[in-house]
N, C-alpha and C positions, 0 to 999 in steps of 0.2 A: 411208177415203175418199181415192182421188188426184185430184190436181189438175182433172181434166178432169170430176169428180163435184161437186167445191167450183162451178164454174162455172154446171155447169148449176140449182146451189140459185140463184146468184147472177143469173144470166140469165131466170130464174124468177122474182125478186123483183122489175127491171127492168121484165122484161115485161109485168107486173100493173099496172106504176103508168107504163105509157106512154099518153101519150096523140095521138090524131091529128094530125100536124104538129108533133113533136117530133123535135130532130137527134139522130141518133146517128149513132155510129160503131159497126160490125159487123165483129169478125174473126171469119174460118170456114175452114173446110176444104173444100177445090175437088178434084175429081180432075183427073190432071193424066195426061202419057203423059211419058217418060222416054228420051230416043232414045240411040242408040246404045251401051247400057251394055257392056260387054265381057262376053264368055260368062260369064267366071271368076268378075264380081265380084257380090256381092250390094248389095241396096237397103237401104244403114240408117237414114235418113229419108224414108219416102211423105208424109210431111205435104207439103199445097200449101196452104198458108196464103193467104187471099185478106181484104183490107180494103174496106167495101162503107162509103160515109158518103153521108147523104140521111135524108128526112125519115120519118117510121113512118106509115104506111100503114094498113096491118090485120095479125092475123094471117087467113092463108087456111086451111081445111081441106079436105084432096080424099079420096078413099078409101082413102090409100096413107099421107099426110104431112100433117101440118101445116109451114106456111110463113108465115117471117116476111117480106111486103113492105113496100117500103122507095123508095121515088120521089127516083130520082138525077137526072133531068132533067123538067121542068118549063116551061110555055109555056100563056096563052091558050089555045090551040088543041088539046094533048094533054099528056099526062105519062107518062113512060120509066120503068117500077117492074119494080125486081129482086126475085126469089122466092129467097128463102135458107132451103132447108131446115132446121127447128129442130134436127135431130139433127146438121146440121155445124158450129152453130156454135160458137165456143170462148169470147165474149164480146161483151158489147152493152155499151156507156160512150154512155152521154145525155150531150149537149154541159152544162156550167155556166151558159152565155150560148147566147141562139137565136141562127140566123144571122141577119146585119144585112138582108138583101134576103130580101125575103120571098115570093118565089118563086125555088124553084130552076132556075135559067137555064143554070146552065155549072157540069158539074161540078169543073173541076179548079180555078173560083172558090171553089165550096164549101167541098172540101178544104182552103184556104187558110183561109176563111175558120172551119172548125171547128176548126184547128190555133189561130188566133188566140185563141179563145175557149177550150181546152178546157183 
């Protein structure tokens, strides 16, 4: 089993026992574009590693993928929830402590705020 196989048992385990309005933190793999590489050389790291932290949502099912959503901004009025394909991701970590304000208002608070706690 390599590493990216250990994961998905692990993110599997996670997943089961998340529940709605719980923090986590989300690494995954983004596709990304690569400018200007020179004719000659080749690519020896495509990974585009992206960090996604907010509160757990649902998972979604469409015909194609399932999708872990995940609500990074938050307000009365509406809430901002990113769709993280299951098959990119590389790890889900549930914060130890929830966050202290309990709606997510500003994400780059959050961030601060799951770092403090995690």
């Amino acid at each position: 089993m390599n590493e990216y196989s250990e994961y998905i048992v692990d993110n599997m385990h996670i997943l089961k026992n998340l529940k709605k309005g719980d923090c986590i933190r989300i690494d995954w793999l983004d596709a990304n574009t690569i400018k200007n590489v020179p004719i000659d050389e080749s690519i020896n790291n495509p990974d585009y590693k992206m960090t996604t932290i907010g509160r757990f949502e649902e998972i979604i099912e469409s015909d194609k993928l399932s999708y872990l959503a995940v609500v990074v901004e938050y307000s009365e009025f509406h809430k901002d929830i990113t769709l993280i394909p299951l098959p990119l991701i590389v790890k889900i970590t549930k914060a130890r402590l929830p966050l202290k304000q309990i709606r997510i208002t500003n994400y780059c608070r959050s961030v601060r705020e799951y770092e403090k706690g995690a």
